[in-house]
N, C-alpha and C positions, 0 to 999 in steps of 0.2 A: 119334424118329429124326431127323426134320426140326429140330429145333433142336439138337439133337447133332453135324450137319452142318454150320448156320449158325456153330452156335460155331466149329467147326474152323476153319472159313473166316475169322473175325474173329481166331484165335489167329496164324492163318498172317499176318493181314494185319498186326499188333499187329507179331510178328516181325521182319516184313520194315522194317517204319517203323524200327525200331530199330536194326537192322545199317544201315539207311541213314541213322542217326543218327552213326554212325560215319565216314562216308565227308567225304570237303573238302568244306566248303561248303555243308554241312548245315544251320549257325547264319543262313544266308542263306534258306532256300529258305522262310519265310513260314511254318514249320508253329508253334502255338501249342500248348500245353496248356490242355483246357477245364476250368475254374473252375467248380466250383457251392457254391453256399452252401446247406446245408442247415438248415434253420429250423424250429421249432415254437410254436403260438399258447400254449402251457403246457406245464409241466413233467409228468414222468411218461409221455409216450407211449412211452420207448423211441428217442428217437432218437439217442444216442449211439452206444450199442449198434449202432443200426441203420448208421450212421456206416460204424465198424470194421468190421462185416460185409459191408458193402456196399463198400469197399475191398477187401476180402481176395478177394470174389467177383470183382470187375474184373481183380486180378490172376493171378484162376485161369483169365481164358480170356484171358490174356495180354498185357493192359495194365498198364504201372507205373503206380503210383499211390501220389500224395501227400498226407496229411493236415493242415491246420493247424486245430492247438485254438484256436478264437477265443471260447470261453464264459469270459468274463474275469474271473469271479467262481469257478469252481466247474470248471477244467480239469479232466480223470479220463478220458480220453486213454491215458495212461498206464497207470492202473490197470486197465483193460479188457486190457489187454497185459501187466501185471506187470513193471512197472516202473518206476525213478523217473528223470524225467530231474534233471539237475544244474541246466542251462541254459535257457531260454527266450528267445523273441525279442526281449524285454527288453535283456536282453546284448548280442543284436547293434544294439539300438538306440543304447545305451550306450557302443560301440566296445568293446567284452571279450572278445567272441568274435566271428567270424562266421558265417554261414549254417550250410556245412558242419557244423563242431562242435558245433550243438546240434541236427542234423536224430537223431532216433532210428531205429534200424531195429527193424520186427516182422515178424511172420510173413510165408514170402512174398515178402518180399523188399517192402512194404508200409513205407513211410517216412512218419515222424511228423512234422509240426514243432509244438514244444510254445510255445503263444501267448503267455501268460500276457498282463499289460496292456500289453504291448511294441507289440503290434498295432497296436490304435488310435491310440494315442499318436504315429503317421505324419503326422496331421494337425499336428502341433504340430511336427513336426521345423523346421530350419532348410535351405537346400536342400544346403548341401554335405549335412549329411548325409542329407537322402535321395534325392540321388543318387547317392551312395556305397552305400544300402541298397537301392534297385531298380535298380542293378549285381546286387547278390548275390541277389535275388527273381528275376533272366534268370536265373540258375541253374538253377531250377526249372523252367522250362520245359524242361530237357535231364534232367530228374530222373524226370519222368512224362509218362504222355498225359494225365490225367486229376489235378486239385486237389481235395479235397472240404476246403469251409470248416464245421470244426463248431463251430455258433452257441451261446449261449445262449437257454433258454428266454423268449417273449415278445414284446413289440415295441417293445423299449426303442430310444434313437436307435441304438444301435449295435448291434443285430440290424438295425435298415430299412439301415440306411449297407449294414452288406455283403450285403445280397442285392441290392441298387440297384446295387453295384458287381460282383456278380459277372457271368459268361457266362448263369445259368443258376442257376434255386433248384426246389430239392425242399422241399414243404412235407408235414411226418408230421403225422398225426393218426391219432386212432383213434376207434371208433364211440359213443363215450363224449359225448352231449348238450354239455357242459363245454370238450374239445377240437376239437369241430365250431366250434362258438360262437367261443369263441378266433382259430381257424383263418380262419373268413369275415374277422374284426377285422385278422389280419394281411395277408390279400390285397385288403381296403378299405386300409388305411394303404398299401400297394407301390401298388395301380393311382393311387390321390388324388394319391401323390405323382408319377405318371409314371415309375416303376423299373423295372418290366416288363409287358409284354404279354402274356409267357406264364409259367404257372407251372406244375408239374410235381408231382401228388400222390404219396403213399404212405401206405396206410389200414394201420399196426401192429392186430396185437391184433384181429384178427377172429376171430369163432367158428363161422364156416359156410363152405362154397363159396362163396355169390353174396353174402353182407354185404359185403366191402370193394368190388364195382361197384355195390350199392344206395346204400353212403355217398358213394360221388364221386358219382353221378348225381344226389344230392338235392343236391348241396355245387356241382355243375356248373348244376346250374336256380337256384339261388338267384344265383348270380355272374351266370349269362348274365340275369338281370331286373334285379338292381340295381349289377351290376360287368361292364356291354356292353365296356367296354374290354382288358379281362382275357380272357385264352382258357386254359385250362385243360388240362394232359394226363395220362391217368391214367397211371403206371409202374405201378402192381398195389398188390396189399395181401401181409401175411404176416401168416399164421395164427397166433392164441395155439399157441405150443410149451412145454411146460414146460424142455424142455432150454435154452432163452433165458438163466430163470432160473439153471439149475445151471452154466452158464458162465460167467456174470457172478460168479457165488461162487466159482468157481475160477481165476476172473483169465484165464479163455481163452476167446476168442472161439469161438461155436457152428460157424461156418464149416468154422473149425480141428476143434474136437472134437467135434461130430456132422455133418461131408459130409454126411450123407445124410437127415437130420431136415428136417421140414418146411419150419421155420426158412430152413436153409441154401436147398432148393432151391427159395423165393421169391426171395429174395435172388438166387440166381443165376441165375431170370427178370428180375428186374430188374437187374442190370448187364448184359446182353446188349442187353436193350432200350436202358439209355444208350449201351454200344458202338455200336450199330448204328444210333443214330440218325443220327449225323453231328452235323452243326452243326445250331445251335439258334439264338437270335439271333444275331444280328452284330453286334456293338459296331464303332465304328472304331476301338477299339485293345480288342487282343482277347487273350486268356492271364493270366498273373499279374504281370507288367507292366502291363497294360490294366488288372486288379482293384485293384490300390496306385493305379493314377493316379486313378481313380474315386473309390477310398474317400476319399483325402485332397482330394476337392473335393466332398465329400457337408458 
């Protein structure tokens, strides 16, 4: 009951920010959309999946939210949603299209933007055009409260670049020896390099109540003895559900078609809890504005 209230309360507030997104003067008044990059130290935990769910659940207690596929090898984005885009960010790097025309809409009211290697390749622009293309990435900031950047598996240079440049990373693993390992690897390479302070877990693929707080608690003593720089926050875990599987084979997100499976209602413990965090660091230039100027000096 008490979090059925809090949510109401953040649906109301989500609301309100947005009819006042309407009003003059709105594009002045400082508000950003927060940016996270979601990352994993290997492949297989689930975290695409987790991605799309984890969006859909944000936008169920009333915040818009926006996706950019940045896994530059192996985008499916798409396919989780059933569908193909035409366009990628590619094109608007290109001058072929712009922003607008290649953002996809899914469930929800949950908008895609599909990355492909357009992404990265920011770094390389020349400056007319990219400031001609973080013109049209301010867009986005009026598009959502909330960016989620989906990574590729790993810690290749261009997984570290965007979680260094985003507001905020969620790092998925799961209880699996292999993706623990992995996972320390990736938040050694972010802390060495100075990218973040804090980083924000999600334990997939648990198979009890209390496993997903046993694995951050061993994954939190290991960092707090050989990664003191790094501070750690747990967002929760979600329980192996076999309905995960049967949505991904039927091209629909579990959120969508089982509400009320396990799945679902971790997932929509954990977007409340990002709702209701607030702000998390502060960069001095802070939204998806602030994430392009970062990447392209990573």
């Amino acid at each position: 009951m008490i979090m059925t209230d809090q949510a109401e309360k953040l649906r109301a507030t989500f609301q309100a920010r947005e009819r006042e997104n309407s009003l003059p003067g709105f594009r002045d008044s400082g508000r950003h959309a927060r940016v996270f990059t979601v990352a994993s130290g290997k492949g297989g935990v689930g975290k695409t999946s987790l991605v799309v769910n984890l969006g859909l659940a944000l936008t169920r207690i009333g915040c818009r939210v926006v996706i950019i596929d940045a896994d530059l090898g192996l985008a499916n984005i798409d396919v989780m949603i059933n569908t193909v885009p035409k366009y990628n960010l590619a094109d608007v790097v290109n001058g072929s299209k712009n922003l607008q025309e290649i953002i996809i809409k899914g469930p929800l009211d949950l908008k895609i933007v599909p990355g492909g290697s357009g992404l990265f390749d920011l770094a390389n622009l020349d400056r007319v055009k990219r400031t001609t293309l973080l013109e049209q990435f301010g867009e986005l900031e009026e598009e959502g409260d909330f960016i989620l950047i989906d990574t590729s598996a790993g810690i290749s240079r261009n997984v570290v670049s965007f979680v260094g440049a985003a507001d905020d990373f969620i790092l998925v693993t799961t209880p699996e020896p292999t993706a623990l390992t992995d996972a320390y690897s990736m938040l050694k390479v972010i802390s060495e390099r100075g990218y973040k302070k804090k980083s924000h877990v999600v334990v997939n693929l648990t198979r009890g109540v209390s496993q997903g707080q046993k694995i951050y608690n061993g994954l939190h003593r290991v960092v707090e003895n050989y990664l003191p720089a790094m501070e750690l926050n747990y967002l929760g875990d979600v329980r192996y559900d076999p309905v995960v599987s049967s949505a991904v084979h039927n091209f629909c997100p579990f959120v969508i078609s089982h509400p009320n499976s396990a799945a679902s209602t971790a997932l929509s413990r954990i977007a409340w809890r990002i709702a209701a965090n607030g702000e998390a660091e502060m960069p001095s230039t802070r939204g998806i504005a602030g994430f392009i100027d970062r990447l392209r000096k990573q």
